[in-house]
N, CA, C and O of each residue as an XYZ file, in Angstrom:
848
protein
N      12.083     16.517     -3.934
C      12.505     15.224     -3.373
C      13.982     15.002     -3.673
O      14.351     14.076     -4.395
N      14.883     15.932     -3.065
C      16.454     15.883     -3.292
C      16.565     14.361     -2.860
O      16.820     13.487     -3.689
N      16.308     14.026     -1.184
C      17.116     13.175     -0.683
C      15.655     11.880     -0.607
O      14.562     12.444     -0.641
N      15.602     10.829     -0.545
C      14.739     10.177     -0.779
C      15.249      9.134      1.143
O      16.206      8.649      1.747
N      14.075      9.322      1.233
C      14.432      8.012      2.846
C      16.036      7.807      3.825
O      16.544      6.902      4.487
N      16.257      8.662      3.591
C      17.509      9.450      3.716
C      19.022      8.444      3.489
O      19.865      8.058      4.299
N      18.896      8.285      2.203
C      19.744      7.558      1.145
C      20.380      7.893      0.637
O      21.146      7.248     -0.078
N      20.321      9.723      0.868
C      21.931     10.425     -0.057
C      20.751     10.926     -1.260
O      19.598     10.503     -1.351
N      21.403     11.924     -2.110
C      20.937     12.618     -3.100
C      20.571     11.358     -4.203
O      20.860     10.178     -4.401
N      19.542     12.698     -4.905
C      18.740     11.251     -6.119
C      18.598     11.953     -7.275
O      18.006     13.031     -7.210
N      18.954     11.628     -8.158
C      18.950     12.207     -9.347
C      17.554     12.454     -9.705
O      16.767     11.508     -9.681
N      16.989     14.152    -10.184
C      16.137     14.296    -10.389
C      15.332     13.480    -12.060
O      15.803     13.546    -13.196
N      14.393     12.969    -11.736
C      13.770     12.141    -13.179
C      12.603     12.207    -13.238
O      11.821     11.393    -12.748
N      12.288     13.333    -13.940
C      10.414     13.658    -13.992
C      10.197     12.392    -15.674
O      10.824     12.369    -16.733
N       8.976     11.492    -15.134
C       8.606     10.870    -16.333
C       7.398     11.568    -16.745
O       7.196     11.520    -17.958
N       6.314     12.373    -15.871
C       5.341     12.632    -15.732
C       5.417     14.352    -15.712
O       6.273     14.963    -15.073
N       4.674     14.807    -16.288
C       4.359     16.276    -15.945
C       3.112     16.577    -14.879
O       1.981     17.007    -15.106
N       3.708     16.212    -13.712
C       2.492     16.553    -12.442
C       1.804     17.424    -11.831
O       1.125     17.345    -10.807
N       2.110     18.603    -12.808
C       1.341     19.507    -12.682
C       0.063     19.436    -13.457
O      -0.860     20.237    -13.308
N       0.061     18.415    -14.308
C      -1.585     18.317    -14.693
C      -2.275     17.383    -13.647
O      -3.505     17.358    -13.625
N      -1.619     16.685    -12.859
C      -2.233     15.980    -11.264
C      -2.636     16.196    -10.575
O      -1.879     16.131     -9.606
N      -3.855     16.582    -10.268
C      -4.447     17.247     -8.890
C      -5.053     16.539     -8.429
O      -5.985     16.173     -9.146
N      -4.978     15.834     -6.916
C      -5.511     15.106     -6.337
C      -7.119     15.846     -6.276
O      -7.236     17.022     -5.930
N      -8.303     15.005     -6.655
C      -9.937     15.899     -6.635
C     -10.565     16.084     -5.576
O     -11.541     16.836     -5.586
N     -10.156     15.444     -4.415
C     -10.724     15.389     -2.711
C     -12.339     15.968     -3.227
O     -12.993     17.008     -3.141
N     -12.490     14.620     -3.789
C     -13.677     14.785     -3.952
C     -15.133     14.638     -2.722
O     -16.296     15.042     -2.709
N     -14.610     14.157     -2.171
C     -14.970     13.804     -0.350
C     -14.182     14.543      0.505
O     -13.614     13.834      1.337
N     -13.893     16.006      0.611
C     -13.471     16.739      1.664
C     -14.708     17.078      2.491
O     -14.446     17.736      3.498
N     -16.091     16.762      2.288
C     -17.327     17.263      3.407
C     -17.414     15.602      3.658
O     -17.909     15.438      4.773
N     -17.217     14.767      3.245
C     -17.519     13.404      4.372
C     -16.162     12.565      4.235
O     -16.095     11.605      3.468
N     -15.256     12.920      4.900
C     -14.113     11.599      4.597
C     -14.035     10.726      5.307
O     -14.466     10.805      6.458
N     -13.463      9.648      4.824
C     -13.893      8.570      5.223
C     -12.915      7.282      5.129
O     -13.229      6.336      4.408
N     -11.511      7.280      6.017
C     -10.242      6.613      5.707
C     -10.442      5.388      5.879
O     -11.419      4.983      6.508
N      -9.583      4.627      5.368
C      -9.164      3.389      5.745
C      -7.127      3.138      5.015
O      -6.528      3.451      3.986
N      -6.804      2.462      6.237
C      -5.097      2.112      5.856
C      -4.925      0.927      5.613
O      -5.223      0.043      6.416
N      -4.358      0.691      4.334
C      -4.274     -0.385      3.453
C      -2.856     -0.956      3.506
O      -1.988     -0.334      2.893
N      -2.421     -2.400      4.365
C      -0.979     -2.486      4.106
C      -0.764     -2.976      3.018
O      -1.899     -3.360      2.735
N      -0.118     -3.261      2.157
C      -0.100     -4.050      1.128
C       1.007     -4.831      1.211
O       2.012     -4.135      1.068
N       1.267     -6.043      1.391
C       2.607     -7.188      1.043
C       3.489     -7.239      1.895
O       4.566     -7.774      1.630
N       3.155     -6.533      3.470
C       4.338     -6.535      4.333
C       4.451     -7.988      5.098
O       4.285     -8.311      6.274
N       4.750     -8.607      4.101
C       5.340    -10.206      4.141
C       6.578    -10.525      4.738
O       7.511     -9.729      4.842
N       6.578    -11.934      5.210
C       8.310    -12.204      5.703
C       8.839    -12.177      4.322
O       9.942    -11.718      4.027
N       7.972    -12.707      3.473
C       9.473    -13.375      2.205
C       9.310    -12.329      1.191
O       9.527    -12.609      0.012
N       8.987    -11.281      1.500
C       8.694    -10.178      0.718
C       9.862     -8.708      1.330
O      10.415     -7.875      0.612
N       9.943     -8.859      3.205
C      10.728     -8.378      3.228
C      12.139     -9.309      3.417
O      13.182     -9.012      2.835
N      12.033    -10.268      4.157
C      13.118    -11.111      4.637
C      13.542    -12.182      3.543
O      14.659    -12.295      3.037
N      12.539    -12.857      3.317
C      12.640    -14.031      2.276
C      12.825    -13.940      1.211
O      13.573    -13.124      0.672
N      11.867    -15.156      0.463
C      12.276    -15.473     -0.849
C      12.895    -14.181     -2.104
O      13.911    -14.084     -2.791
N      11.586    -13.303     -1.900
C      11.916    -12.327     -2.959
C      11.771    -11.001     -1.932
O      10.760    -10.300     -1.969
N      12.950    -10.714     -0.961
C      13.058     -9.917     -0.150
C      13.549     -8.594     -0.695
O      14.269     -8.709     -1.686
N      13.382     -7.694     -0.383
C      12.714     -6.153     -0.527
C      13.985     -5.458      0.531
O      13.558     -5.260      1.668
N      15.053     -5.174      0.380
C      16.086     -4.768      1.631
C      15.395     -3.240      1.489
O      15.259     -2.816      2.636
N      14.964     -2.368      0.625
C      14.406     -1.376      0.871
C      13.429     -1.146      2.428
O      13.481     -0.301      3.322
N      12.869     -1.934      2.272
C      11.201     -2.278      3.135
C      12.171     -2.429      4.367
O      12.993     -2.906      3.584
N      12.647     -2.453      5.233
C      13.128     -2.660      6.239
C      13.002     -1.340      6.920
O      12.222     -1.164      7.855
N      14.117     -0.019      6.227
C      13.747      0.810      6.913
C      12.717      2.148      7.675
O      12.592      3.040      8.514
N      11.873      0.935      5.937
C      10.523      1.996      6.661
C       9.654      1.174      7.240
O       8.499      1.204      6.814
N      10.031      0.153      8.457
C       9.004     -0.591      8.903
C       8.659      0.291     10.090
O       7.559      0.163     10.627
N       9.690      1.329     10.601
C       8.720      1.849     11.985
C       7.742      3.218     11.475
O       6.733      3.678     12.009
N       8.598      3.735     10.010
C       6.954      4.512      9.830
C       5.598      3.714      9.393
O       4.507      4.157      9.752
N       5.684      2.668      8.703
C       4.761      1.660      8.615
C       3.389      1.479     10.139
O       2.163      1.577     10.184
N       4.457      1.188     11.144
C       4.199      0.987     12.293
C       3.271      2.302     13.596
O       2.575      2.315     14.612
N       3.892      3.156     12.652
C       3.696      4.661     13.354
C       2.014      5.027     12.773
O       1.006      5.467     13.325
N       2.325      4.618     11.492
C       0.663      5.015     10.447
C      -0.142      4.381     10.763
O      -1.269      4.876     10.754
N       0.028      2.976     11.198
C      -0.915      1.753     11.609
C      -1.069      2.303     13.191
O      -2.222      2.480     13.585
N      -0.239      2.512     13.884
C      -0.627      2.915     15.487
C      -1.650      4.049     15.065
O      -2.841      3.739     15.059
N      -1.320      5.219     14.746
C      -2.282      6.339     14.362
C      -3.512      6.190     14.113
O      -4.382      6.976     14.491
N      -3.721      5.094     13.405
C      -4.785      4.870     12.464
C      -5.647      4.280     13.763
O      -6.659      4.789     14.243
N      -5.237      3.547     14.028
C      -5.954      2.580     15.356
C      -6.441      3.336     16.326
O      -7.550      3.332     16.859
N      -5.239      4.164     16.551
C      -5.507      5.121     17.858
C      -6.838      6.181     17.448
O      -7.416      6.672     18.418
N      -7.175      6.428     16.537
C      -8.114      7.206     15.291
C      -9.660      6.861     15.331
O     -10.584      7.669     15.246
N      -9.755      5.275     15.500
C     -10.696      4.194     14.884
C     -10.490      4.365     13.787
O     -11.566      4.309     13.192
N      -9.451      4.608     12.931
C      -9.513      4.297     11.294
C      -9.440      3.241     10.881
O      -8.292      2.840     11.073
N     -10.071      2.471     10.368
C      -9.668      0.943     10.138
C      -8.835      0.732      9.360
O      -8.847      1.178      8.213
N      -7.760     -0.149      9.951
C      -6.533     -1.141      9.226
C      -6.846     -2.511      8.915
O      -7.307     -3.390      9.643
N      -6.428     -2.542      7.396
C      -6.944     -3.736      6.678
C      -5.129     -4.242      5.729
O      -4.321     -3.349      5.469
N      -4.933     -5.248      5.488
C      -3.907     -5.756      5.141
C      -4.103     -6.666      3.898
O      -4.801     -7.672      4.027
N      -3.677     -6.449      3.008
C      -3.843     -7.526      1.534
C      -2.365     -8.367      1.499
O      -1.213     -7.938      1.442
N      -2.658     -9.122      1.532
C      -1.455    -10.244      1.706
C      -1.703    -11.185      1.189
O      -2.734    -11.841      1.340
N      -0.095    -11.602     -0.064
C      -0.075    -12.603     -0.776
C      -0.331    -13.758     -0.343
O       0.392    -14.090      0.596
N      -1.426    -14.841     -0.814
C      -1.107    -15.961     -0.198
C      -1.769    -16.987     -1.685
O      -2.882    -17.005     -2.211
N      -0.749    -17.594     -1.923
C      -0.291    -18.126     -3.145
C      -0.329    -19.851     -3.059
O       0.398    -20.490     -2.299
N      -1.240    -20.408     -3.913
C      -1.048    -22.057     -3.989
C      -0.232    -22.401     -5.328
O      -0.164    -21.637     -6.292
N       0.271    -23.444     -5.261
C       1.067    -23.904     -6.719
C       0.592    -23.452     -7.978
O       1.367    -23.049     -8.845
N      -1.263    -23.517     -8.201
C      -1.846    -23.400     -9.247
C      -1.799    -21.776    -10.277
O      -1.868    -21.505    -11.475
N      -1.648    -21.023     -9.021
C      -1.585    -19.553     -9.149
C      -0.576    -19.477    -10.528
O       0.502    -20.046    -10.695
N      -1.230    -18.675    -11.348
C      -0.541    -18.311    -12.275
C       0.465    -17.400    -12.063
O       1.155    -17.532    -13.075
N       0.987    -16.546    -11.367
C       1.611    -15.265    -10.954
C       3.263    -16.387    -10.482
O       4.416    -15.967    -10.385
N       3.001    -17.143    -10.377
C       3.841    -18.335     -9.523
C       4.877    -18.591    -10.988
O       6.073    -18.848    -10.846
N       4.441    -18.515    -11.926
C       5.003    -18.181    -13.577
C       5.914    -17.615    -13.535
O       6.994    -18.010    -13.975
N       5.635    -16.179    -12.809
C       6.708    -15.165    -12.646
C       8.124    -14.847    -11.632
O       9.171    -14.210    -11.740
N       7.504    -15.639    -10.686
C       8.117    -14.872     -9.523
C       8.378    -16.473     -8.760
O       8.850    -16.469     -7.623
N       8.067    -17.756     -9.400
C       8.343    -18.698     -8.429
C       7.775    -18.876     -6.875
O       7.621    -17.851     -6.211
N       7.530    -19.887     -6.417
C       7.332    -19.700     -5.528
C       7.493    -18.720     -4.443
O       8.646    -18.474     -4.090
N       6.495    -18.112     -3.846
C       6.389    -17.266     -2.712
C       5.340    -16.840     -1.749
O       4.198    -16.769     -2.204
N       5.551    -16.502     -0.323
C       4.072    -16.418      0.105
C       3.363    -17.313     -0.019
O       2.198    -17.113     -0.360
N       3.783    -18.435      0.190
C       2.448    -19.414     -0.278
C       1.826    -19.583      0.995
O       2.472    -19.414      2.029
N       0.554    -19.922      0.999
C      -0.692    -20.204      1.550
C       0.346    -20.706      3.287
O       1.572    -20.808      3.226
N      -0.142    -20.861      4.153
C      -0.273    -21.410      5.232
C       1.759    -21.518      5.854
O       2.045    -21.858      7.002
N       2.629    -21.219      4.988
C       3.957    -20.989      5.361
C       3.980    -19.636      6.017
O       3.104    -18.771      5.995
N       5.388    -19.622      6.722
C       5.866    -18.249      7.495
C       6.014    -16.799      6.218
O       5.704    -15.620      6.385
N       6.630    -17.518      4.917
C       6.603    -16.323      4.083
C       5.448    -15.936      3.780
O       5.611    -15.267      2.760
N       4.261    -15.944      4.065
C       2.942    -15.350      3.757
C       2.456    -14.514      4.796
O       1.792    -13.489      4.644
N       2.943    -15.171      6.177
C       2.841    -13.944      7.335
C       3.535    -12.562      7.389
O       4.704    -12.366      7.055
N       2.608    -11.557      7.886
C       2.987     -9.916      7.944
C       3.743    -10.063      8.944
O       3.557    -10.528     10.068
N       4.420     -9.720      8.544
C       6.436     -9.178      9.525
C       5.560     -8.913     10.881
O       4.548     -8.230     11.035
N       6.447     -9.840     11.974
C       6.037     -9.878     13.196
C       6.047     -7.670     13.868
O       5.428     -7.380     14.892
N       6.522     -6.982     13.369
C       7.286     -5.669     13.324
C       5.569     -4.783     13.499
O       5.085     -3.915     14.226
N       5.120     -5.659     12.331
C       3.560     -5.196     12.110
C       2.845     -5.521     12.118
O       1.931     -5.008     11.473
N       2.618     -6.957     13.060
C       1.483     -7.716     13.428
C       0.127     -7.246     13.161
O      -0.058     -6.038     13.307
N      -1.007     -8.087     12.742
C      -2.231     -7.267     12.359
C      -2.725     -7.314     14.333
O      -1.952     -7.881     15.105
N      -3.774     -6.789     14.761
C      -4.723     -6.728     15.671
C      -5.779     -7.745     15.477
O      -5.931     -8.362     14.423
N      -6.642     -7.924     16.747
C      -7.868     -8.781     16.604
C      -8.509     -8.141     15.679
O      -8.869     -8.927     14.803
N      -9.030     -6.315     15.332
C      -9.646     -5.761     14.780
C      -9.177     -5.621     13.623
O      -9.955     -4.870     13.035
N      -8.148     -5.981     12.792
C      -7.733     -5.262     12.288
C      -8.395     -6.836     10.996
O      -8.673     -7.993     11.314
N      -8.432     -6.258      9.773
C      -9.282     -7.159      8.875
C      -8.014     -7.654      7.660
O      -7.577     -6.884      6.804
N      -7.487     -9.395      7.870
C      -6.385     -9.257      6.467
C      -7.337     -9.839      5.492
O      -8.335    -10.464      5.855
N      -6.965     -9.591      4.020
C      -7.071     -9.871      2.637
C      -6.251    -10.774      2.500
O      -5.244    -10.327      3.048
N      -5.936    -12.148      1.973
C      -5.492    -12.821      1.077
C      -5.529    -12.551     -0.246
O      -6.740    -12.467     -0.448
N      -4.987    -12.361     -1.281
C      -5.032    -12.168     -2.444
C      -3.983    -12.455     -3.353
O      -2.833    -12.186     -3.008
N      -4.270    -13.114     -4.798
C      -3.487    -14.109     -5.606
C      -2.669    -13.888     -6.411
O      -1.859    -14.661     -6.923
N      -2.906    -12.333     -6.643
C      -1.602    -11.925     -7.604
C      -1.561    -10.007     -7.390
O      -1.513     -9.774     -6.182
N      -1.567     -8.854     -8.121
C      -0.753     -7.971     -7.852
C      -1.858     -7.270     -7.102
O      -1.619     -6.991     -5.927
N      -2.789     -7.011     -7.502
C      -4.016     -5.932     -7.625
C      -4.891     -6.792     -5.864
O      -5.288     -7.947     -5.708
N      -4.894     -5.645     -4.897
C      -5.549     -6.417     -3.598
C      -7.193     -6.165     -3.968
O      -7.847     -6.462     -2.969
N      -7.781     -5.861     -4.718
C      -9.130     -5.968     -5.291
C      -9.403     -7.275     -5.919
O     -10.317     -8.036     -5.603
N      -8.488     -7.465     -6.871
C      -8.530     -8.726     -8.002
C      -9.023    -10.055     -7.578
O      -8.160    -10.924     -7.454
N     -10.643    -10.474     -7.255
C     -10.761    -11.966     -6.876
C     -10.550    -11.850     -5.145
O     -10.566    -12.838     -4.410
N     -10.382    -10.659     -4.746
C     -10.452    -10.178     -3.095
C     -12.125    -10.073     -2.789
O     -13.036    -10.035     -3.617
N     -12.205    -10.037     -1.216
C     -13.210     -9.703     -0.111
C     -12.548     -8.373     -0.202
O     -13.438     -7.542     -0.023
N     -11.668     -7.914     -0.351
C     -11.294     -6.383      0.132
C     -12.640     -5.003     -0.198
O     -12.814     -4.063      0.578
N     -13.356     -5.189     -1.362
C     -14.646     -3.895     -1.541
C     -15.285     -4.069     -0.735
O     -15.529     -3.152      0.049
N     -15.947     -5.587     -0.547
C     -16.550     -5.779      0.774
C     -16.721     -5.881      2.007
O     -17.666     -6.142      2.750
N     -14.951     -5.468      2.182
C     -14.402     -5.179      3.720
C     -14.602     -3.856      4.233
O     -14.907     -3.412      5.341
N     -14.308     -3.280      2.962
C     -14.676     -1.415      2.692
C     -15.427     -1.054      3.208
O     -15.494     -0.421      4.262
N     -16.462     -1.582      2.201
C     -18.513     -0.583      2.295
C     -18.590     -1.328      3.972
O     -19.600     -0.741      4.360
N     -18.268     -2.015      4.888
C     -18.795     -2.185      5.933
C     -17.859     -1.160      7.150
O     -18.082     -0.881      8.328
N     -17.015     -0.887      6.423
C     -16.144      0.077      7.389
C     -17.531      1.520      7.872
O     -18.701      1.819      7.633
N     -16.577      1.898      8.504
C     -17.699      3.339      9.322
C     -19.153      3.333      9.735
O     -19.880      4.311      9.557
N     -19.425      2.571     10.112
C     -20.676      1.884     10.457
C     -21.540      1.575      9.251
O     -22.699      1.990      9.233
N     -20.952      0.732      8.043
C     -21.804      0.187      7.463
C     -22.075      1.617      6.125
O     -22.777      1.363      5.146
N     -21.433      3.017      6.287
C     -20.872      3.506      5.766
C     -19.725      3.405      4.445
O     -19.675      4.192      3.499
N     -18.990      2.423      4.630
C     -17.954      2.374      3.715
C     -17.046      4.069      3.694
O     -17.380      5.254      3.700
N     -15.605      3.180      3.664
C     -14.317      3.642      3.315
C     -14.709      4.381      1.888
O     -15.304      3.780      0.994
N     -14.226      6.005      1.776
C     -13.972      6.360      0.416
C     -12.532      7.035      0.359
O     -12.572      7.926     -0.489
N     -11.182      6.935      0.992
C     -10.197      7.199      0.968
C      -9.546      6.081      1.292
O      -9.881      5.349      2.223
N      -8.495      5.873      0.474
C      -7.920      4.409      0.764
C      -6.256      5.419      1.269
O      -5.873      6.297      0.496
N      -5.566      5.171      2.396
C      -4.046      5.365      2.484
C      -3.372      3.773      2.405
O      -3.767      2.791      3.034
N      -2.126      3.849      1.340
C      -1.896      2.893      1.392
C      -0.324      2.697      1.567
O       0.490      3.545      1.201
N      -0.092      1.866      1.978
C       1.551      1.798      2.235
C       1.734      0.288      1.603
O       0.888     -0.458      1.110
N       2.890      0.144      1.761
C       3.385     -1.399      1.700
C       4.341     -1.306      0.086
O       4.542     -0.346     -0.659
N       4.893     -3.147     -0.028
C       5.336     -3.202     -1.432
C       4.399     -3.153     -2.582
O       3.210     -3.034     -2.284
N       4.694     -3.218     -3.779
C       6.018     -2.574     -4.583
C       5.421     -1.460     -4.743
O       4.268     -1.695     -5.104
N       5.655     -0.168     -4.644
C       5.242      1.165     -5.584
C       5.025      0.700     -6.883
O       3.927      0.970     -7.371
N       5.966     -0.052     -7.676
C       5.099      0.044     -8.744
C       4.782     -1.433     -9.341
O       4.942     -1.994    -10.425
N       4.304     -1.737     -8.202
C       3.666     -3.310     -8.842
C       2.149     -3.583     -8.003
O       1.055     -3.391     -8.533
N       2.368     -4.123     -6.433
C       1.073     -4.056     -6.216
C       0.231     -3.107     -5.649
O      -0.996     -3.197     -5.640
N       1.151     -1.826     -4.979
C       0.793     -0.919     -4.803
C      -0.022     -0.444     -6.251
O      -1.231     -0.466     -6.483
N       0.967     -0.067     -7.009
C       0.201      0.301     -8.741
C      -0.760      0.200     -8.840
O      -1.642      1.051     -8.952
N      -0.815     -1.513     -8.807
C      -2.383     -2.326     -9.143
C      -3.254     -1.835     -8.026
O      -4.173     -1.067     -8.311
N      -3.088     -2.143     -6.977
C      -4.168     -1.413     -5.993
C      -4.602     -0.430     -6.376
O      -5.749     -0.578     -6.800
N      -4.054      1.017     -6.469
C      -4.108      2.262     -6.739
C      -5.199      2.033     -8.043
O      -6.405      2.253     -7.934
N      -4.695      1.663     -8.997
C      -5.663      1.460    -10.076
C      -6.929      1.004     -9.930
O      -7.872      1.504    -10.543
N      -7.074     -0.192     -8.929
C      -9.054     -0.508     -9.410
C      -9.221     -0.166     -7.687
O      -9.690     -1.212     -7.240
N      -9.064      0.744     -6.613
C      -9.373      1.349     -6.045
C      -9.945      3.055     -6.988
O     -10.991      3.603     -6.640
N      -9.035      3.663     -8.163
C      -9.527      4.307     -8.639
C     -10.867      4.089     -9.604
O     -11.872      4.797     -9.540
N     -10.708      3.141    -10.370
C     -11.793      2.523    -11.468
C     -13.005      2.160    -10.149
O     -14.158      2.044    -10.565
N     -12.902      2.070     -9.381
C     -14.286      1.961     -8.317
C     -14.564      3.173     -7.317
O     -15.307      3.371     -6.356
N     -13.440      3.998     -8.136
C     -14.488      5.875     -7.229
C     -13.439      6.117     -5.645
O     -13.645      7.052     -4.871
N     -12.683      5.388     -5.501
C     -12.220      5.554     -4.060
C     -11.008      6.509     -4.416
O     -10.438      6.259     -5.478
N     -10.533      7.593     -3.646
C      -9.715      8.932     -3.545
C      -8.210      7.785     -3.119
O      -8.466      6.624     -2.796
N      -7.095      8.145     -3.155
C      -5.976      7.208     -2.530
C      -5.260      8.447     -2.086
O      -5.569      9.589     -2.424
N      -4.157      8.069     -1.205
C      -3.258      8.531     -0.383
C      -1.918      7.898      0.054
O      -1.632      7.519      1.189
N      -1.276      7.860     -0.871
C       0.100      7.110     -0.978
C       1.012      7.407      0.166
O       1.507      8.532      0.232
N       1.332      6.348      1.236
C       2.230      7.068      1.892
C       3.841      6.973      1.526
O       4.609      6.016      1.626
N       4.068      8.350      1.056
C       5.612      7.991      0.552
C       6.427      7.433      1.243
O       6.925      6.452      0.690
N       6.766      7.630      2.183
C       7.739      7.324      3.518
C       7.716      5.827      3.829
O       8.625      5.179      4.348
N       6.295      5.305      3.347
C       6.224      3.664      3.747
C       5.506      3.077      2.791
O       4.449      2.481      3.001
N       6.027      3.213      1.730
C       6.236      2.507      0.401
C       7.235      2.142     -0.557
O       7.743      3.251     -0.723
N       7.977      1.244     -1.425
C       9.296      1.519     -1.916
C       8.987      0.167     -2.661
O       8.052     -0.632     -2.684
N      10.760      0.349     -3.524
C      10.276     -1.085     -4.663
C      11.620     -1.329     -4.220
O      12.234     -0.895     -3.245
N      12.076     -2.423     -5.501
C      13.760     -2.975     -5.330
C      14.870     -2.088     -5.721
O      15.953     -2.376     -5.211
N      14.837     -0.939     -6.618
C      14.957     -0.132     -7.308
C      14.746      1.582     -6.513
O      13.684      1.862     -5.957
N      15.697      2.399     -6.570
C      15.413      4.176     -6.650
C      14.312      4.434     -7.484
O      13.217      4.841     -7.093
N      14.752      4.094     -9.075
C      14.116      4.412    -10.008
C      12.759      3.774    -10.009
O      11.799      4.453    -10.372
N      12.555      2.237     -9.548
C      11.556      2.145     -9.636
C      10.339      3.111     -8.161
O       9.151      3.396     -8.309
N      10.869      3.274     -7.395
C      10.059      3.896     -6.164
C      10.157      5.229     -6.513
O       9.869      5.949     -5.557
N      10.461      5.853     -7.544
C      10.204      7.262     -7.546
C       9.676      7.342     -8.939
O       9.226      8.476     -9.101
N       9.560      6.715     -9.863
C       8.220      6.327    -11.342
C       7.446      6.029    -10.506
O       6.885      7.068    -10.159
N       7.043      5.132     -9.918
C       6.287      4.566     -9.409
C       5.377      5.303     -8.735
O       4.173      5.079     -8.864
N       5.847      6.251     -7.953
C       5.198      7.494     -7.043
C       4.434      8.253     -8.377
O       3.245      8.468     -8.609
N       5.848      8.598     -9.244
C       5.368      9.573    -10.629
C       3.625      9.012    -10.989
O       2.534      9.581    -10.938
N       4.069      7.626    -11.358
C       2.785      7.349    -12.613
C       1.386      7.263    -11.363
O       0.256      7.640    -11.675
N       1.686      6.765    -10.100
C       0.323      6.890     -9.310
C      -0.317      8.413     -9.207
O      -1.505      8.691     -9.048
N       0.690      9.230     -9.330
C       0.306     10.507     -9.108
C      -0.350     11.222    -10.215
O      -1.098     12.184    -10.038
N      -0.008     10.656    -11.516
C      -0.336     11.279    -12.720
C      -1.234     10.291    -13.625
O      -1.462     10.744    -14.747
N      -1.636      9.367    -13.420
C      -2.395      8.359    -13.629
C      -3.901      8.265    -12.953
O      -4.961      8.206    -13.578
N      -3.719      8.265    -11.443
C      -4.824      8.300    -10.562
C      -5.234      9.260     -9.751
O      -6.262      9.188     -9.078
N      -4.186     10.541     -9.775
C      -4.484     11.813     -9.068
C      -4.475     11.155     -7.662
O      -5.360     11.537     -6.896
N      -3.628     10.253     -7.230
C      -3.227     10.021     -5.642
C      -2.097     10.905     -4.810
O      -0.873     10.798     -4.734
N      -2.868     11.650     -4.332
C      -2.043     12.422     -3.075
C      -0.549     11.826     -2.307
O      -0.615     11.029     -1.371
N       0.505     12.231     -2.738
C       1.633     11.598     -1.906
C       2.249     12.304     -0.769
O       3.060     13.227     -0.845
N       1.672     11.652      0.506
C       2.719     12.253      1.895
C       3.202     11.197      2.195
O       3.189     10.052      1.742
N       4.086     12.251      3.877
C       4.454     11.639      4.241
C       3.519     11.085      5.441
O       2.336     11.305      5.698
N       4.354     10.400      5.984
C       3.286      9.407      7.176
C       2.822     10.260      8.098
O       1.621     10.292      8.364
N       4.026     11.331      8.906
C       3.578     12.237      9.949
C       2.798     12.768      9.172
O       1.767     12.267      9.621
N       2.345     13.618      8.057
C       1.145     14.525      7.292
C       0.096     13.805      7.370
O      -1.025     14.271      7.571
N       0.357     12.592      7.219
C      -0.964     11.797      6.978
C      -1.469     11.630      8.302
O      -2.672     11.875      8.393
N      -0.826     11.241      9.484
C      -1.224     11.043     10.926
C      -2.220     12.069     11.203
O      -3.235     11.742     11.818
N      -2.046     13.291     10.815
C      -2.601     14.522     11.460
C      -3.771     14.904     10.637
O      -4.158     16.071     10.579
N      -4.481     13.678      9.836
C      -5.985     13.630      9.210
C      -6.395     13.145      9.846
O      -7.615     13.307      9.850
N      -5.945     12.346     10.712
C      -7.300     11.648     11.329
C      -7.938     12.042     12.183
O      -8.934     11.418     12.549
């Protein structure tokens, strides 16, 4: 990974030794996708606590979500939507709140009639979510056991996702190309510790298109 989103050279920074990482495709005889946006918010990219990273990967964003559709893979979206009481509101101040424009997914990536969003209150799109139960009804009542996920932060709610999608058995699939934080350093740890933490597979979006 010399050149990262094509940003000019990146200083190489292994935190992780990823060669003990092997993604387990433990479901290569029944797979079973689903594409997870995570946080592609106005005030997440545009607003309050805007993300200038996230901009230029909104048309691979766009490209993975067309694919997916075009596929029948189901696209599902976890999106902040935040009332005063929310503790997370501690941190980060108001944002995304409930029923405002900063809680809507960037017009860029509009959801579909089909397409299923998550509301959810702080990092983790499991945490106090409908999202498991959006899952097990995917594939005719089948359930999702590969989660691909894109969206903000690599290493915040992406992280958290990645994590209790793993602690509940589901395989992940990070798409590098349409994921990123505020930070180089943080979007390339971030990749590191999902990879060496949860054994999540990192492509790019075109690699990933050509599973379905």
């Amino acid at each position: 990974m010399a050149r990262i989103h094509g940003q000019g050279p990146a200083e190489q920074i292994n935190v992780y030794n990823l060669e003990t990482a092997v993604a387990p495709h433990v479901y290569n005889n029944d797979r079973r996708y689903a594409v997870l946006v995570v946080d592609m918010l106005h005030d997440f990219v545009y607003g309050k606590i805007k993300c200038d990273r996230a901009v230029p990967m909104i048309p691979r964003s766009g490209e993975l979500i067309d694919s997916a559709r075009a596929a029948g893979v189901p696209v599902l979206y976890s999106n902040d939507s935040h009332r005063r009481k929310d503790f997370e509101i501690e941190r980060w101040g108001e944002h995304a709140m409930r029923g405002t424009k900063g809680a809507r997914v960037i017009g860029e990536l509009r959801p579909r009639k089909k397409d299923v969003q998550i509301p959810k209150t702080t990092y983790s799109s499991f945490f106090n979510t409908r999202l498991e139960r959006e899952l097990k009804r995917t594939h005719d009542g089948k359930g999702s056991n590969t989660l691909i996920i894109s969206g903000l932060h690599t290493d915040c709610c992406v992280r958290h996702t990645t994590a209790d999608a793993f602690f509940r058995g589901y395989e992940t699939i990070i798409a590098e190309d349409a994921v990123n934080s505020f930070t180089e350093l943080q979007y390339r740890t971030g990749l590191q510790y999902l990879k060496f933490w949860y054994l999540a597979d990192t492509l790019p979006t075109k690699k990933i298109s050509k599973l379905f």
